[in-house]
KOLMIPA-5487 format. One line per 10 residues: number of its first residue (from 1); their letters; for each residue x, y, z of C-alpha. Coordinates in Angstrom, 2 decimals. Layout:
NUM	a	X Y Z | ...
! end
This chain:
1	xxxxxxxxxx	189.59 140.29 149.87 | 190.96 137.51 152.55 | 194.29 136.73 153.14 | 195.66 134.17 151.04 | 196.96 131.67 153.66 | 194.39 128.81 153.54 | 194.75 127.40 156.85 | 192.98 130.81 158.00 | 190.41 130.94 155.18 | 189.57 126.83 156.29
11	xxxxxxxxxx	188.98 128.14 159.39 | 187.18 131.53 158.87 | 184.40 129.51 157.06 | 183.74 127.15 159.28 | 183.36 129.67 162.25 | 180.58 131.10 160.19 | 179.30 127.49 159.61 | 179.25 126.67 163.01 | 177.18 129.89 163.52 | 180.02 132.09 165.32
21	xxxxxxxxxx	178.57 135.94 164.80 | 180.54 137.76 167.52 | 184.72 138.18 167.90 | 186.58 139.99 170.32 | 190.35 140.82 168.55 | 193.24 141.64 169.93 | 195.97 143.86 168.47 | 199.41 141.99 166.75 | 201.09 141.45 163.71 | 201.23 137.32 163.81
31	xxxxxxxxxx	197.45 137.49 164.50 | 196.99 139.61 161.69 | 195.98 137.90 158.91 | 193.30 136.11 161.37 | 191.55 139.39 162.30 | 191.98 140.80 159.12 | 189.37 138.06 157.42 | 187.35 138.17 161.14 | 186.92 141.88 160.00 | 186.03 141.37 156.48
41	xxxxxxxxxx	183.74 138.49 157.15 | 180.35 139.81 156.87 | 178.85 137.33 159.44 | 181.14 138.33 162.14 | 180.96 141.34 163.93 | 184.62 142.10 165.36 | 184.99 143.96 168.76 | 189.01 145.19 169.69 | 190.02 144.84 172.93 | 193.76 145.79 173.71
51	xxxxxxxxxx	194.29 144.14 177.46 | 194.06 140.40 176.78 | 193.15 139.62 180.36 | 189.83 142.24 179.85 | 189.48 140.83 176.42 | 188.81 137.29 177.50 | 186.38 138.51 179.94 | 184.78 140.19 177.28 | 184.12 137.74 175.36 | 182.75 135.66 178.48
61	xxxxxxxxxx	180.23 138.50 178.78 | 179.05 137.93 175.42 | 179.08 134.24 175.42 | 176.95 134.48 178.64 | 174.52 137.43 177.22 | 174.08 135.26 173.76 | 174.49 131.60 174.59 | 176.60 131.29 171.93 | 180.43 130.50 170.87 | 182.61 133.69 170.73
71	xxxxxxxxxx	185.83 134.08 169.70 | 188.67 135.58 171.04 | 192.00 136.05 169.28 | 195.59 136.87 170.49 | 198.56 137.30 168.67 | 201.36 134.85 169.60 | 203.86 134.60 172.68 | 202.05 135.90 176.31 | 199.40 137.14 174.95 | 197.78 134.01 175.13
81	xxxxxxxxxx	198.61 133.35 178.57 | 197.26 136.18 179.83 | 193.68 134.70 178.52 | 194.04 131.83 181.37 | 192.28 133.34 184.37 | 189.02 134.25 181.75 | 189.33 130.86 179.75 | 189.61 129.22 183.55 | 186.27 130.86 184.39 | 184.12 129.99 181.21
91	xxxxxxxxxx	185.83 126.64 181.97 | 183.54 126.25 185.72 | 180.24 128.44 183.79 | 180.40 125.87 180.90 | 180.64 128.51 178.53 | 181.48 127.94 174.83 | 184.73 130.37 174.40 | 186.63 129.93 171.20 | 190.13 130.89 171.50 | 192.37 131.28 168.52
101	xxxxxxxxxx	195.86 132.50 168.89 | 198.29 133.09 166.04 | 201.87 131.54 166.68 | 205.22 131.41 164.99 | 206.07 128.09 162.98 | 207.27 125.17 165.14 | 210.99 125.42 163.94 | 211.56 128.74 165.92 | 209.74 127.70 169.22 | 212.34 128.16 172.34
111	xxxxxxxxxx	215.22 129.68 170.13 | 214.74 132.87 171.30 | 212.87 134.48 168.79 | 210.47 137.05 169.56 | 207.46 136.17 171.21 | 208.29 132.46 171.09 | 206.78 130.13 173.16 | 205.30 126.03 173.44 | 201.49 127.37 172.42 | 199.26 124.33 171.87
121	xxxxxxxxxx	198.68 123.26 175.29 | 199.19 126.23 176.99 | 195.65 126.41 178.69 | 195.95 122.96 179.86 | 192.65 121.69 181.36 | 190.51 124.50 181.16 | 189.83 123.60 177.74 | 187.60 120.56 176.28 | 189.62 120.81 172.95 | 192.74 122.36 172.09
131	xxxxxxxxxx	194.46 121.70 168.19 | 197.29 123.51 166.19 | 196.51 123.61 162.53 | 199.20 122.70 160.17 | 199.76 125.05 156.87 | 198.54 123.28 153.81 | 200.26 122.18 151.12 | 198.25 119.13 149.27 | 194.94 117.96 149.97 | 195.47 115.46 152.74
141	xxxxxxxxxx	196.80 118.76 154.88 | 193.23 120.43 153.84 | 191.28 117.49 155.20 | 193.55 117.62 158.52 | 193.26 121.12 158.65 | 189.52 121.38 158.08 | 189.07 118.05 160.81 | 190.66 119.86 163.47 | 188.89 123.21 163.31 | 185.64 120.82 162.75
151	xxxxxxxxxx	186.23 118.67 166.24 | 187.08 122.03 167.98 | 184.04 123.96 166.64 | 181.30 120.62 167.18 | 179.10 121.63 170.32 | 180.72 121.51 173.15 | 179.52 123.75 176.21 | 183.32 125.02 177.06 | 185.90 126.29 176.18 | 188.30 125.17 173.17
161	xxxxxxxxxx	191.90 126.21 171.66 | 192.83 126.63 168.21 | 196.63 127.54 168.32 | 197.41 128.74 164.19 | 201.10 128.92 163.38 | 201.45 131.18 160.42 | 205.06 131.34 158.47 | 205.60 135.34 156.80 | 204.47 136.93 154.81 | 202.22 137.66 156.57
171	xxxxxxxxxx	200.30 140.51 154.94 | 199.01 139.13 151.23 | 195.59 139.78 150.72 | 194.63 138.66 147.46 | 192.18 135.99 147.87 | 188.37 137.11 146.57 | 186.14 134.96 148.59 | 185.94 131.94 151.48 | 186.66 128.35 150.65 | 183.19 126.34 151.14
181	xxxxxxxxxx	183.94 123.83 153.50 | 182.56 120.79 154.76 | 181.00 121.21 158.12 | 180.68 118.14 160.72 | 177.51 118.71 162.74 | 176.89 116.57 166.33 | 173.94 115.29 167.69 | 174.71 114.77 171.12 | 173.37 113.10 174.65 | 171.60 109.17 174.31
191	xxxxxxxxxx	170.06 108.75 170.43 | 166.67 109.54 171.50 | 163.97 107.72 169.18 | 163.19 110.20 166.49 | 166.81 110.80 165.69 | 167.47 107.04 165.21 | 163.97 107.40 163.15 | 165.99 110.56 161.54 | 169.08 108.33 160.46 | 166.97 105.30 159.40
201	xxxxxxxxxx	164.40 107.28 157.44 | 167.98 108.99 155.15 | 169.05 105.69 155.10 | 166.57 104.56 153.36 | 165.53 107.69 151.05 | 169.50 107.97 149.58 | 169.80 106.80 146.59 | 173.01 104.64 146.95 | 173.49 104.18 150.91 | 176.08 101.51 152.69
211	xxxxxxxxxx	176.04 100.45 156.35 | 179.57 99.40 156.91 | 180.15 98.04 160.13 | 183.61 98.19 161.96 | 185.28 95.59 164.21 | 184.88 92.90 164.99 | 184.03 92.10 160.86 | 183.56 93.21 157.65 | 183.49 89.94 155.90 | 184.25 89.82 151.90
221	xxxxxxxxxx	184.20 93.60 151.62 | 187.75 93.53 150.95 | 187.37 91.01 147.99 | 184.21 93.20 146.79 | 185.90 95.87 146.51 | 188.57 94.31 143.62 | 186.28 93.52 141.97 | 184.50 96.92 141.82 | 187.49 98.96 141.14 | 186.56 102.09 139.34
231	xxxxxxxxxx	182.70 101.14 138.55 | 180.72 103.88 139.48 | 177.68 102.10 140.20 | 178.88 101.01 143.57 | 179.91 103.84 144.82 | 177.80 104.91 147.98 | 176.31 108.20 148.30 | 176.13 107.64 152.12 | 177.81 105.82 154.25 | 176.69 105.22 157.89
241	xxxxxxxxxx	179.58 103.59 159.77 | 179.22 101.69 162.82 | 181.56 99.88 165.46 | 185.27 99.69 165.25 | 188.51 99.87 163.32 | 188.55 98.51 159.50 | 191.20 96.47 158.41 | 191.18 96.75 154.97 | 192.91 99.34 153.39 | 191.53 98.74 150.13
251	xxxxxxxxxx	187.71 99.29 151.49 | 188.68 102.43 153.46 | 190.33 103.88 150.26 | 187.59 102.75 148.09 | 185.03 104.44 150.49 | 187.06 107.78 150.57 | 184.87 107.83 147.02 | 181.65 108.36 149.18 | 179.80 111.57 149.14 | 179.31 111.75 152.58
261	xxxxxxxxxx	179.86 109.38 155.65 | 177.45 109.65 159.03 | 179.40 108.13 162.21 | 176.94 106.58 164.95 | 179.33 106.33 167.76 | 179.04 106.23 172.12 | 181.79 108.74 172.60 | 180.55 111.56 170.31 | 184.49 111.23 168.64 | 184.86 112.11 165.47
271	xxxxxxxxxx	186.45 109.21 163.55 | 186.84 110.98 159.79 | 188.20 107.32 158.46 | 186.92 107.91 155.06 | 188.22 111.65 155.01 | 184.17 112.80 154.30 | 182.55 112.45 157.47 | 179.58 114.97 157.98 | 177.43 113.84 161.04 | 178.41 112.29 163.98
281	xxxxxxxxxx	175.52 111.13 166.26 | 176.10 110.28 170.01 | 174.38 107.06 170.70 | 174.32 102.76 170.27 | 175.63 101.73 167.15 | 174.91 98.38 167.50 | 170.60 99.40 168.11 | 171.51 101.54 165.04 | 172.98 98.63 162.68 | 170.19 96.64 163.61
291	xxxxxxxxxx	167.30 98.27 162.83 | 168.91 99.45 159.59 | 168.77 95.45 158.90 | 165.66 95.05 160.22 | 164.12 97.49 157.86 | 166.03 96.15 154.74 | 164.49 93.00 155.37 | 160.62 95.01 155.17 | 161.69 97.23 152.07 | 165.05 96.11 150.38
301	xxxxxxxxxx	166.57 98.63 148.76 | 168.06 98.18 145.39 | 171.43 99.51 145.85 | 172.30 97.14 149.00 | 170.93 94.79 146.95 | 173.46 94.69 144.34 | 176.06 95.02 147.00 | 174.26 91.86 148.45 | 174.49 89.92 145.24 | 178.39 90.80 144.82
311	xxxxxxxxxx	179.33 89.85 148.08 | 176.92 86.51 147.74 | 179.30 86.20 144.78 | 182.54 86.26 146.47 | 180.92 84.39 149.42 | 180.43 81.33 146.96 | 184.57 81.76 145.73 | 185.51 81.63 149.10 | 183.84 78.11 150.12 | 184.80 76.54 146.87
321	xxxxxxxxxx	188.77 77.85 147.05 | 190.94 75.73 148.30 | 194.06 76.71 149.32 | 197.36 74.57 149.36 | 199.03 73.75 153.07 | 199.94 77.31 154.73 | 198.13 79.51 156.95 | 195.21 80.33 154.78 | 194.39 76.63 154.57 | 194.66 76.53 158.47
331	xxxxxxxxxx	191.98 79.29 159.48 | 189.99 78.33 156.45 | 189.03 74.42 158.43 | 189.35 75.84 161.79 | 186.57 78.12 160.30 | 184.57 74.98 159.11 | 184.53 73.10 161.91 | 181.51 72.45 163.60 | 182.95 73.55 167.23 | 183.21 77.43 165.75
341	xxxxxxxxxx	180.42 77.49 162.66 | 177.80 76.03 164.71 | 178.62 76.51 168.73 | 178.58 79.67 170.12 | 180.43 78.46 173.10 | 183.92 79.39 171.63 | 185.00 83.00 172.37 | 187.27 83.79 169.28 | 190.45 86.63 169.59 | 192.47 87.09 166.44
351	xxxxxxxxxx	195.73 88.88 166.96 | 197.15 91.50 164.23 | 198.94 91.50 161.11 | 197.91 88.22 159.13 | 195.45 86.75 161.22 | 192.65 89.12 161.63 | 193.17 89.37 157.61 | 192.70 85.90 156.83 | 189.51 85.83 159.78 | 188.32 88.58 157.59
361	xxxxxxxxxx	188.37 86.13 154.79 | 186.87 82.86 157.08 | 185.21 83.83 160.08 | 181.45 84.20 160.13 | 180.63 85.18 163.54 | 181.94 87.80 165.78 | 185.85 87.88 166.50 | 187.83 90.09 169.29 | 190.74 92.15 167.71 | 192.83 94.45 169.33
371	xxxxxxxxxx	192.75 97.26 166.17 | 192.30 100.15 168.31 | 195.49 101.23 167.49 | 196.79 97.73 165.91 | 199.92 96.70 167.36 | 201.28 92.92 167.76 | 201.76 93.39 171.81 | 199.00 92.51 174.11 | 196.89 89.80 172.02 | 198.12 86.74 173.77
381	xxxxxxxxxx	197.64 88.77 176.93 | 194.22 90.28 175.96 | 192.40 86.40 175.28 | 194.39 84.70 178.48 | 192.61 87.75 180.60 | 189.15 86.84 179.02 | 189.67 83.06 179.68 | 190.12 84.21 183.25 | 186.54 85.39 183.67 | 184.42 82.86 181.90
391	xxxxxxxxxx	183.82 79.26 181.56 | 183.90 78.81 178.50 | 186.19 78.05 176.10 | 188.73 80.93 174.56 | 190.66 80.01 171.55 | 193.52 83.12 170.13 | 194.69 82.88 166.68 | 198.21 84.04 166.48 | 201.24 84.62 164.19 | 204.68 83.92 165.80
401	xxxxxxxxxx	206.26 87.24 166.24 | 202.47 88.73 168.10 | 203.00 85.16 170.32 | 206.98 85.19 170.80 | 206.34 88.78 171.82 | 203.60 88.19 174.60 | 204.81 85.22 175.40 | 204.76 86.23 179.60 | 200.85 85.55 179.25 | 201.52 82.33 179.34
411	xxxxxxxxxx	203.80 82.64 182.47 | 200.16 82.58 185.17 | 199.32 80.28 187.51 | 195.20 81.38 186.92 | 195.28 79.81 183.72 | 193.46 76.91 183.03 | 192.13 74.32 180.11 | 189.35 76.47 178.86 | 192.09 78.62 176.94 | 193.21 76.83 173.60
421	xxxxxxxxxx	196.13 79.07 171.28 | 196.63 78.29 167.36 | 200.25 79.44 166.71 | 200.57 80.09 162.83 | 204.47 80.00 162.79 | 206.58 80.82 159.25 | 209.43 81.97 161.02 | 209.01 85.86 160.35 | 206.57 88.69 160.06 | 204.49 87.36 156.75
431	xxxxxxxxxx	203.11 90.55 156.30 | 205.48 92.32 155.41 | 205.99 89.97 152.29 | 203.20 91.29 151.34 | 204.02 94.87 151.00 | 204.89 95.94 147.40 | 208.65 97.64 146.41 | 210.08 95.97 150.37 | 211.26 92.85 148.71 | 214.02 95.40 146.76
441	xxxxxxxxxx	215.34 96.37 150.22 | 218.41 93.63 152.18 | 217.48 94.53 155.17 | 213.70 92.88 154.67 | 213.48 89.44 155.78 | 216.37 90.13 158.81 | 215.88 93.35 160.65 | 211.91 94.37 159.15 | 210.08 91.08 159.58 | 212.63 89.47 162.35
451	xxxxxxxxxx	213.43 86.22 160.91 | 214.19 83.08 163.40 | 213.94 80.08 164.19 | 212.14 79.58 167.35 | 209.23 77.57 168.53 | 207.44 77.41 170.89 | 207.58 74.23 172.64 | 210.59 75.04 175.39 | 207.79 77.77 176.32 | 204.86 75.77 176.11
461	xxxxxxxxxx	206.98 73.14 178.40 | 208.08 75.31 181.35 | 204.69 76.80 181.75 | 202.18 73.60 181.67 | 200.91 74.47 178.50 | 200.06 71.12 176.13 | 201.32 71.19 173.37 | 200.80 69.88 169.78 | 202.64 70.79 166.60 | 201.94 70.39 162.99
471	xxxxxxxxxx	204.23 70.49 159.49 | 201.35 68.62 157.19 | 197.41 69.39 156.03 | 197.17 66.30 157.68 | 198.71 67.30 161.33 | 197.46 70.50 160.70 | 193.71 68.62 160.47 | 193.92 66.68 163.23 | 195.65 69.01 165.40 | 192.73 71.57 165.25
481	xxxxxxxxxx	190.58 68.83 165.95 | 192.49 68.09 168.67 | 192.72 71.95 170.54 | 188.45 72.34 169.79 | 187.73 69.19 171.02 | 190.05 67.40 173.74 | 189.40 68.12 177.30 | 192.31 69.22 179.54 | 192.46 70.79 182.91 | 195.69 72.98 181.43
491	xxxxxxxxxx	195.68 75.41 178.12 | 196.47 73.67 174.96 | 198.66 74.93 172.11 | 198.90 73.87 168.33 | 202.02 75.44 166.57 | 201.33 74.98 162.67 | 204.61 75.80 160.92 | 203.72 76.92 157.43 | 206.61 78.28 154.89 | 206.39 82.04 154.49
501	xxxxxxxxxx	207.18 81.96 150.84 | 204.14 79.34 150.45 | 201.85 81.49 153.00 | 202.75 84.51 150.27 | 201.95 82.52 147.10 | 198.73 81.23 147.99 | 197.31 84.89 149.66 | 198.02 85.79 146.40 | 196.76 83.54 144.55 | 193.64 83.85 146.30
511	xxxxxx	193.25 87.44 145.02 | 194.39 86.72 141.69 | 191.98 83.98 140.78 | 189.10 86.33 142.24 | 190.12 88.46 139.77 | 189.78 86.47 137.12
! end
């Protein structure tokens, strides 16, 4: 029988997954309920060492004698300091220790409790990977939990931390057998040839497989995916995911549904988006996408074929909606214009929020988007750096708070006329209108989405910037015409004002005639 705390089972299954047969334990009460399920795995053979300093070195011995991960396991407080000179020394020999320490829960660290200490990062540098695994208590918490000993466990040739804070009691064993877990597996160093051949041939032998692609676009996807809902038919049984951040929420929930998800990334980082990642290869994505095109084009494959003909559907709603005046309307004919469709002189950067939502709408051609992490600051800043090293012509798409924000990027004398900037202003965050049960709180328009009443001529003025400004379809036509087309030896900048209430309705409307 195992103990019953299911942070510890998580992770006592996936050390057997990962193939970890050897474990040198230390005695303690907090640490326990770790060796206790150590000892009654059957795959692990469990060695007790009482000096932790001699215990480390142990298991360096036996990660040296079987080129292999072993674990070593300290109760809480200085015990696991006293691992530090052996951890240091597997660190330099590039030797896979696995240290797991028990600790107390978070609430009683440095209140003088017994054997209380700050324990995640305790061994600092001389670990590749160190994570503190929260106690479940719904599913998302299993996931987290069973990511982090995943990323610890993946092959790395060092040493890693997993700190385990366990709250009493600590002595229930009543659990009959291991959780099975999933296990994330990496294929590291440059994708050599046969394991792109490897990923292409699975591809193409699942039954229902998706390549998704990340930034810079995943166009229609989002409106696909209304219009799927529930139906099981589209439901991927493998997803391989490629490139960036996604910005709909709506896909990444919808893809959660997937069996399993492969990640082909340059980092080797394991990016669980869709919470059921279970390989992650080292290597180009972008060689990767391709020739998973290139051999859908030789042997289409029924299932991406359906998902072809749905998103050929919404592709055909989208060029014959036409929205009223707002900011829809705006980066749907800056879309159509011949100067972005057909040139591929323009360098395009969408800024957060509303604009990279309505490029994933419009824009069919690569876009730059700052969604690493998806704040407003920096995307003024981020295209006036790019315009700095090319000739050619930069254009940023921007709401008003992401431009009022960064507005010191325009405040450089390097600038010059090959950087153009269309300023969607409705006089607040828009977003936020668009995010259900916010409308009941006062505080909304005001203090969340930072209502004004500025624009941004006065700026536009007192750094050399031309400027143009539109209130009509009209303007709004002829000013776009106007920033892709006019030559000037400064930057150029239209500022559409749009009403936010408007801008609201006819997202919306958008969605809802999809729908229908």
């Amino acid at each position: 029988m195992y103990n019953n705390k299911d942070h510890i089972n998580i992770l006592t299954s996936l050390l057997v997954a990962h193939g970890i047969r050897h474990a040198v334990v230390c005695p303690g009460s907090r640490n326990s309920p770790i060796v206790h399920n150590l000892n009654e795995c059957p795959d692990i053979h469990c060695y007790p060492v009482t000096d932790e300093r001699s215990a480390g070195f142990y298991a360096l011995g036996m990660a040296q004698a079987t080129n292999t991960p072993v674990v070593v396991c300290v109760t809480s407080g200085t015990a696991l300091l006293n691992l530090a000179p052996a951890v240091a020394e597997a660190y330099y020999q590039h030797q896979p220790l696995v240290v797991i320490s028990a600790d107390r829960p978070a609430a009683w660290i440095d209140q003088l409790d017994g054997q209380t200490l700050p324990q995640p990062d305790a061994l600092g540098r001389f670990v590749k990977k160190a994570v503190s695994l929260p106690e479940p208590h719904d599913e998302e918490e299993r996931w987290y939990c069973n990511r982090l000993v995943n990323e610890a466990l993946m092959g790395r040739h060092a040493p890693v931390h997993i700190n385990v804070p366990i709250t009493e009691p600590l002595f229930n064993y009543s659990v009959p057998e291991l959780p099975e877990e999933r296990k994330i597996e990496l294929t590291p160093a440059d994708m050599p040839s046969h394991v792109l051949s490897h990923i292409c041939r699975m591809f193409m032998q699942s039954k229902r497989p998706l390549l998704i692609s990340g930034q810079p676009m995943n166009p229609y996807m989002d409106e696909a995916v209304l219009l799927v809902e529930d139906d099981e038919r589209y439901i991927p049984d493998m997803v391989l995911y490629t490139g960036g951040s996604i910005v709909s929420k709506r896909l990444k929930h919808f893809l959660r549904k997937a069996k399993e998800t492969w990640v082909v990334n340059e980092t080797g980082e394991v990016t669980d988006t869709f919470q059921n990642l279970t390989r992650v290869f080292v290597g180009d994505s972008v060689v990767t996408a391709d020739q998973i095109r290139f051999l859908l084009e030789q042997q289409p494959h029924p299932f991406v074929q359906m998902w072809e003909e749905l998103l050929e559907r919404v592709h055909r709603y989208v060029e014959t909606y036409e929205p009223a005046y707002s900011q829809m309307a705006t980066v749907k004919y800056l879309e159509s214009s011949k100067f972005i469709v057909h040139s591929s002189k323009f360098k395009v950067h969408y800024a957060n929020s509303t604009a990279i939502r309505l490029a994933n709408i419009y824009a069919c051609h690569d876009v730059y988007c700052n969604r690493g992490v998806n704040g407003i600051e920096g995307s003024l800043s981020t295209a006036a750096g790019f315009s700095l090293v090319t000739d050619e012509p930069v254009l940023c798409v921007i709401g008003d708070l992401s431009f009022f924000y960064d507005q010191n990027a325009l405040w450089n004398q390097n600038l010059r006329g090959n950087f153009r900037i269309l300023l969607m202003n409705n006089g607040k965050g828009g977003i936020f209108n668009m995010l259900p049960g916010l409308e009941q709180s006062p505080a909304r328009d005001k203090f969340v989405a930072a209502e004004h009443h500025t624009s941004a001529k006065g700026i536009c003025e007192q750094n050399d910037i031309v400027y143009l400004r539109a209130e009509d379809m009209t303007q709004m036509q002829d000013g776009v015409n106007r920033l892709l087309q006019e030559q000037s030896d400064r930057p150029m900048l239209l500022e559409v004002f749009t009403d936010a209430a408007e801008d609201e309705r006819v997202y919306r409307d958008y969605y809802i005639k999809l729908k229908n």
